[in-house]
C-alpha positions in Angstrom: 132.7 128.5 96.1 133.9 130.0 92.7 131.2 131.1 89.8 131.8 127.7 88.0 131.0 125.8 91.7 127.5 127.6 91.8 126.7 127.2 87.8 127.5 123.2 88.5 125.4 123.0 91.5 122.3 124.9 90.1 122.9 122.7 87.0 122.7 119.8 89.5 119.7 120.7 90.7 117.1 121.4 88.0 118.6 117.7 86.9 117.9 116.4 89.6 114.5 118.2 90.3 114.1 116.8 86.7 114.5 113.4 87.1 112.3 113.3 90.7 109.3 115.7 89.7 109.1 116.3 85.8 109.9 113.1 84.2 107.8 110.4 86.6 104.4 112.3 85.7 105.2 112.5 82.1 105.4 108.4 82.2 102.8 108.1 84.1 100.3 110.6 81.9 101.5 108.4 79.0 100.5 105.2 81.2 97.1 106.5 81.3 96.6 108.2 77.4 97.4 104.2 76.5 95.1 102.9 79.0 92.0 105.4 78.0 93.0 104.2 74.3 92.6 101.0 74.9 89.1 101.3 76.4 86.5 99.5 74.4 82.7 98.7 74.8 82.3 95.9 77.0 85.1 96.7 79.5 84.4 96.7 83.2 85.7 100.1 84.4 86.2 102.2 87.6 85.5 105.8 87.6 87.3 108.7 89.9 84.2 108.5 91.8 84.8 105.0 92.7 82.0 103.6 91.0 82.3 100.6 89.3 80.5 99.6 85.7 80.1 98.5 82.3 80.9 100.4 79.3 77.9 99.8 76.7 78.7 103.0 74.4 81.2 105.3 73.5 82.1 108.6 71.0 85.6 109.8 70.8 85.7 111.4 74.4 82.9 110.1 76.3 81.5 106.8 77.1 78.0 105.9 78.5 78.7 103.4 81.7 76.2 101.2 83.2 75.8 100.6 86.7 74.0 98.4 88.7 72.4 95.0 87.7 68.7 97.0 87.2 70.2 98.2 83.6 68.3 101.2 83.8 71.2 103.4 85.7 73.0 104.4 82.6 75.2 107.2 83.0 77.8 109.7 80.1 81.1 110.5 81.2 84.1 111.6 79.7 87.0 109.5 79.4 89.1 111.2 81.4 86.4 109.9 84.6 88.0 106.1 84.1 91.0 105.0 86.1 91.0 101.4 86.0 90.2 99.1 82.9 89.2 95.2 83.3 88.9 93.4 80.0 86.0 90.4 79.9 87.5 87.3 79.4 
């Protein structure tokens, strides 16, 4: 292969490392900035822990979760803990 051949396929592959690696976890750390913005108080949540709960306050970035039926299991966490959103209906 000539210079241009190599310069072509290194090109080639940073694009194509690109498109597989960089850009699907850009979308997908978008995906969840607009689901932690849409949390409000209220919502049903799940937490990285698995846990599941109510949200019954929240500051800019954390939110005090309830869990359990006893109402007395009231936890703070930061946003960042929630990985699934169910709005009441």
């Amino acid at each position: 292969m000539s210079g241009a051949g190599w310069i072509l396929y290194i090109i080639f592959l940073v694009a194509l490392m690109y498109f597989i690696a960089i850009r699907p976890q850009q979308k997908e750390r978008k995906k969840m900035q607009a689901l932690l913005a849409s949390v409000a108080v209220g919502d049903s949540v799940l937490t990285s822990s698995g846990f599941y709960g109510v949200i019954i306050d929240m500051t800019d970035d954390t939110v005090i979760v309830e869990f359990g039926n006893n109402k007395n299991c009231r936890i703070p966490m930061q946003k960042a803990a929630i990985v699934q959103i169910e709005k009441p209906e």
